[in-house]
C-alpha positions as CSV (number, residue, x, y, z in Angstrom):
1,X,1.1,-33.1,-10.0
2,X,0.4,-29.9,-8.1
3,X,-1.9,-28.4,-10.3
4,X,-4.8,-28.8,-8.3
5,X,-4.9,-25.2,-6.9
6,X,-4.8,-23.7,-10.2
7,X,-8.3,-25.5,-11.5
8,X,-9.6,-24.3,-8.5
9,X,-8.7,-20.7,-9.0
10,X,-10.6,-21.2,-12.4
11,X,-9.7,-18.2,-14.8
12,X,-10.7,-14.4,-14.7
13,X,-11.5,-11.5,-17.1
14,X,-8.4,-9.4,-17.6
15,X,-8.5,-6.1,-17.1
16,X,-5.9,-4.6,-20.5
17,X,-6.1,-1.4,-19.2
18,X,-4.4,-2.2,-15.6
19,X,-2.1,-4.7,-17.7
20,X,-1.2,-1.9,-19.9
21,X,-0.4,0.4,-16.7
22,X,1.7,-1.7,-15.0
23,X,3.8,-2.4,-18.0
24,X,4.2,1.2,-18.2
25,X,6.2,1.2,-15.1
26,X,8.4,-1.9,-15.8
27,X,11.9,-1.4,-15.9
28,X,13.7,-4.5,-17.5
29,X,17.0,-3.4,-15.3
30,X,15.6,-4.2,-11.9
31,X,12.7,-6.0,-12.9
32,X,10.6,-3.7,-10.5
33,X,7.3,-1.4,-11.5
34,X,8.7,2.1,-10.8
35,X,5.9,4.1,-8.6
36,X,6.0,7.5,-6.6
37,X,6.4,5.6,-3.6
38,X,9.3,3.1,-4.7
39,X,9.8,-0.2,-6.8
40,X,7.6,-2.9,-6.1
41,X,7.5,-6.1,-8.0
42,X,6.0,-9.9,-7.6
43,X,8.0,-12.2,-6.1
44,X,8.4,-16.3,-5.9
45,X,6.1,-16.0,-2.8
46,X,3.3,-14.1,-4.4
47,X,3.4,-17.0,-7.2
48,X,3.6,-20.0,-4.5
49,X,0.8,-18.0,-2.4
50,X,-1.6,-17.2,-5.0
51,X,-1.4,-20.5,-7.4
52,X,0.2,-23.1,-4.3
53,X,3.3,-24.2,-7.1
54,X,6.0,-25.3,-5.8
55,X,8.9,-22.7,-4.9
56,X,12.0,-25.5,-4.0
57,X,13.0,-28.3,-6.6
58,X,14.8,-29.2,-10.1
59,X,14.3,-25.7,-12.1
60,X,12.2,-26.2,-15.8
61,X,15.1,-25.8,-18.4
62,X,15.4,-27.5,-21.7
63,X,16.3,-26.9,-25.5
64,X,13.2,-25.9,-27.7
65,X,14.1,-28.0,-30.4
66,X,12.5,-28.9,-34.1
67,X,11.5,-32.2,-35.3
68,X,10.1,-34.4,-37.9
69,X,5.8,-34.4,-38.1
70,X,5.9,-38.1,-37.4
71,X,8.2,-37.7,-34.1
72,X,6.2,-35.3,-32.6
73,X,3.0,-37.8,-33.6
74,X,4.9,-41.2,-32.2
75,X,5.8,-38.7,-28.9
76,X,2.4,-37.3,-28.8
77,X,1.3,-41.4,-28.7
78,X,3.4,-42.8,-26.2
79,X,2.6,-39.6,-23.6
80,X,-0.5,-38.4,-24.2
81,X,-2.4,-41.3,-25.9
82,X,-3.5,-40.3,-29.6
83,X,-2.0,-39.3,-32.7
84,X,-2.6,-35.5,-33.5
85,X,-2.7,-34.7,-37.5
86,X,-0.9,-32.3,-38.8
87,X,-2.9,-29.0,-38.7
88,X,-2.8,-29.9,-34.8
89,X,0.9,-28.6,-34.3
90,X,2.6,-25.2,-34.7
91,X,6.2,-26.1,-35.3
92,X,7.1,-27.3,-31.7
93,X,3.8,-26.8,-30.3
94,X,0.5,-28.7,-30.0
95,X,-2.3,-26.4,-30.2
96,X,-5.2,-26.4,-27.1
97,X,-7.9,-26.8,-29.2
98,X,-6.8,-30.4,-30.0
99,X,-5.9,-31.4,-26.6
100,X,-9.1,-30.1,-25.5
101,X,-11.0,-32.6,-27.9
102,X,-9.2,-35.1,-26.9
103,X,-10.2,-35.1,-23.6
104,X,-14.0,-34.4,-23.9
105,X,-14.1,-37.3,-26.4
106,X,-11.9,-39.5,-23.8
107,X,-13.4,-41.8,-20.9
108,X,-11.9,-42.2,-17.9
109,X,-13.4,-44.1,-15.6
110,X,-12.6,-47.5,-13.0
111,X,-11.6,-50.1,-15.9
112,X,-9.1,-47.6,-17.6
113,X,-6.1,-49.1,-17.0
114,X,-2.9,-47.1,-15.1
115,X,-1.3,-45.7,-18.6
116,X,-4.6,-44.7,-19.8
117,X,-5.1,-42.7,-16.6
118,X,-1.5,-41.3,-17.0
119,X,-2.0,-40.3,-20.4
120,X,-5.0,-37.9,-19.4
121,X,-3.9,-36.4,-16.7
122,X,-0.7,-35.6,-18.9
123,X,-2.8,-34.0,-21.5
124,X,-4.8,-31.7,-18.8
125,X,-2.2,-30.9,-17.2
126,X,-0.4,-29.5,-20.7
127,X,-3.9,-27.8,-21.0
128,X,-3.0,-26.1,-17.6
129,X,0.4,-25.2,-18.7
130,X,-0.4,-23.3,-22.0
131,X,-3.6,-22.3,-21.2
132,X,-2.7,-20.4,-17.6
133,X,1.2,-21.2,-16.3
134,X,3.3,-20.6,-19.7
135,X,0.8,-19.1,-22.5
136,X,2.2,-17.9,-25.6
137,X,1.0,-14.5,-27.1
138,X,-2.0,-16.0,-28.8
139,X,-2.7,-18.6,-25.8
140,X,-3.9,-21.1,-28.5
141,X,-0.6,-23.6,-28.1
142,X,1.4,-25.2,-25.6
143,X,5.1,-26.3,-26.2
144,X,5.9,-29.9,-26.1
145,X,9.1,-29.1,-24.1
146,X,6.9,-28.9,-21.2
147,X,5.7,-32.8,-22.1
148,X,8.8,-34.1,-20.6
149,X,8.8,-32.7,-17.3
150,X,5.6,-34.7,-17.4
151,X,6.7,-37.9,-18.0
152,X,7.2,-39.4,-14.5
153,X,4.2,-38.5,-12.8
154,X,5.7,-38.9,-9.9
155,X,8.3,-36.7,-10.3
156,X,6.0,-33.4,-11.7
157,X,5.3,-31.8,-8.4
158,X,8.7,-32.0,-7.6
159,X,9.7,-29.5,-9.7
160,X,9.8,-25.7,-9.6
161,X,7.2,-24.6,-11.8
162,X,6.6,-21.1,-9.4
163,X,10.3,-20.1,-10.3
164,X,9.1,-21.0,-14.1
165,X,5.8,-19.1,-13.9
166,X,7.7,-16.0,-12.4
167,X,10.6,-16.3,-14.8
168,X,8.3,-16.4,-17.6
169,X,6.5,-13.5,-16.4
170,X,9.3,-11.5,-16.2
171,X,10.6,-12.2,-19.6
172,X,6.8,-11.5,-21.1
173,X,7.1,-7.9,-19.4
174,X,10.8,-7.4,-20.6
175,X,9.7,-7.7,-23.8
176,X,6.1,-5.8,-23.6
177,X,8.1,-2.6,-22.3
178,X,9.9,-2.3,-25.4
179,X,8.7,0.9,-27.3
180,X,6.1,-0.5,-29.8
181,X,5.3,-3.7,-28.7
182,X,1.9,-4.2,-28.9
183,X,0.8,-7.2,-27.3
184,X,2.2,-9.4,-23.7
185,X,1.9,-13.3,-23.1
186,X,2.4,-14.8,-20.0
187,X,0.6,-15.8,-16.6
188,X,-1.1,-12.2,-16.5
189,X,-3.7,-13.7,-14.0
190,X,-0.8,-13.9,-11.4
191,X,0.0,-10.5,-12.4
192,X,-3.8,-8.4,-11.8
193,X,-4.4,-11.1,-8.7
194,X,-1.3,-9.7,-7.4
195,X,-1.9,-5.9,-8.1
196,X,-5.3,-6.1,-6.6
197,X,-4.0,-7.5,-3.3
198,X,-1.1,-5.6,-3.0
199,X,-2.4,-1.5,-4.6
200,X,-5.7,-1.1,-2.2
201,X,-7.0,1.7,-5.0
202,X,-7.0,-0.8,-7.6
203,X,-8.7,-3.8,-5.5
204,X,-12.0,-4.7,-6.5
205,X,-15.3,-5.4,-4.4
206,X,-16.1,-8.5,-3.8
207,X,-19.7,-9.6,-4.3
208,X,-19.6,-12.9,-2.6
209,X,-16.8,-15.0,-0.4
210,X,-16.2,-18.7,-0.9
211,X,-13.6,-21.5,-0.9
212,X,-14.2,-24.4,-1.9
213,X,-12.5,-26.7,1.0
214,X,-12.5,-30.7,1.3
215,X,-13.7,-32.1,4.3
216,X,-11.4,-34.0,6.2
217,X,-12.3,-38.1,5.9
218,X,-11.1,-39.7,9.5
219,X,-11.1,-42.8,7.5
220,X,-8.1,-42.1,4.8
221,X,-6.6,-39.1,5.6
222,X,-4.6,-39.8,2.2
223,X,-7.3,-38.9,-0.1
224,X,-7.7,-35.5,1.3
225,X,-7.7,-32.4,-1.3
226,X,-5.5,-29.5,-0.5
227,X,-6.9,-26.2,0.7
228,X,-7.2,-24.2,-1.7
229,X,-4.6,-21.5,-2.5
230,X,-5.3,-17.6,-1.9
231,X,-6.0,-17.0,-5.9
232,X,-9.4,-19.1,-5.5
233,X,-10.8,-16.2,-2.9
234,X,-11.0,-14.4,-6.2
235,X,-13.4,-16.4,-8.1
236,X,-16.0,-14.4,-8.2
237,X,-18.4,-11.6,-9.6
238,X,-17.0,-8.0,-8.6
239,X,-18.1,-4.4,-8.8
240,X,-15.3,-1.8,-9.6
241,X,-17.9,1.0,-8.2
242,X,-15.1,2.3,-5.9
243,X,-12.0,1.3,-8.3
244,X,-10.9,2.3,-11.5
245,X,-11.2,-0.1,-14.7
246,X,-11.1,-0.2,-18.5
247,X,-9.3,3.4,-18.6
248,X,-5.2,3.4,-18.6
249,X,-5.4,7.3,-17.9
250,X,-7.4,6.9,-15.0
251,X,-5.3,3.9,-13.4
252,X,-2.0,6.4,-14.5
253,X,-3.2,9.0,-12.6
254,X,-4.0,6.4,-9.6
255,X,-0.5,5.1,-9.6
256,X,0.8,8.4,-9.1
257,X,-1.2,9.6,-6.8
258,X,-1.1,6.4,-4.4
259,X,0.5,7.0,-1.0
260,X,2.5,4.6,1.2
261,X,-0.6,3.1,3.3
262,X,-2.4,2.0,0.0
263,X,0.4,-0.5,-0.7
264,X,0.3,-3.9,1.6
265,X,3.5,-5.1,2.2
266,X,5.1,-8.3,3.8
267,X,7.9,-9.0,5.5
């Protein structure tokens, strides 16, 4: 599906305070983070770099629509295998904690047959989808729009779900900069991944260095893994005793005092 290098980046602690920063500086008419140096903002490439999603490919639209409890069970049933009840949905959306259940008390194994398989991977890859790509505010549902990009299984990687993480992203920070919003959704872990690589002040130290690589099999060279992507090199335990954390005055007054060489650009 193409999913694979965002299980292996894993999930990280937030830190609000940098969030809360960098939304700060957001200005919904460039979509750019104004600092004393210039604009800066991520880009399709940070996305494609950091999670490996696919940039090129059939964009993610749809209509959120509304409909009857029993169509969203009998669609539920057909694509992902079981019949949620009715405290398991919000509206249009299936919460995580169901899908979650499902797939602990689901077996997989070499006599499940070719829909059964199908079915699971449909319902971890939804847990992927609102749990990390397209989280609401509360991260606690996914929409079922996102089930039909799922349907063909053979078709999911060739969409492009970067362009939809990115989009996303940008919308969540639209909306966060408004005066007295309180609270952002959104892939924020692309977001701090990308502000530590690019701001060197804010960039953590590393206590530990390891990716997780498959060996290549000289026998089926089909079966091989993809390398990991550059968000897994940050799965792991840092020390912010040379960086500032947890305190939005401190990572203000960073921001404005950070000079051109503590920015890495690309070009």
């Amino acid at each position: 599906m193409g999913f694979y290098g965002i299980l292996l980046c894993g999930d990280c602690v937030y830190d609000n305070h940098l969030i809360t920063a960098l939304v700060e500086r957001w200005r919904r008419e460039t979509h750019t983070f104004h600092l004393r140096i210039g604009e800066a903002t991520i880009t399709l490439q940070d996305v494609a770099l950091i999670w490996g999603l696919n940039v090129d490919g059939d964009p993610i639209i749809g209509t959120d629509v509304s409909c009857k409890f029993s169509v969203w069970q009998d669609y539920c049933y057909d694509w992902l295998g079981f019949m949620p009840l009715q405290a398991d949905f919000r509206s249009n959306s299936l919460k995580l904690t169901t899908l979650y259940l499902h797939c602990t008390q689901t077996i997989i194994d070499d006599n499940s047959t070719d829909v059964e398989v199908a079915q699971y991977s449909r319902c971890v890859a939804m847990l992927v989808i609102g749990g990390c790509m397209l989280p609401d505010s509360e991260g606690c549902a996914v929409k079922l729009l996102y089930l039909h990009f799922l349907q063909d299984m053979r078709k999911v990687r060739s969409y492009s779900w970067a362009s939809a993480v990115l989009a996303y992203l940008y919308h969540e920070l639209c909306s966060a900069s408004v005066s007295g919003k309180q609270e952002i959704a959104g892939p924020l872990y692309i977001l701090q991944i990308w502000a530590w690589s690019r701001m060197i002040p804010l960039c953590p130290d590393r206590l530990g260095y390891s990716l997780i690589a498959q060996p290549e099999n000289e026998n089926n060279g089909d079966n091989i893994l993809p390398i990991p992507p550059y968000g897994a090199r940050w799965k792991n335990v840092f020390t912010w005793t040379h960086t500032p954390t947890h305190s939005v005055r401190i990572i203000r007054d960073v921001l404005d005092k950070m000079g051109d060489c503590q920015v890495i650009t690309f070009h």
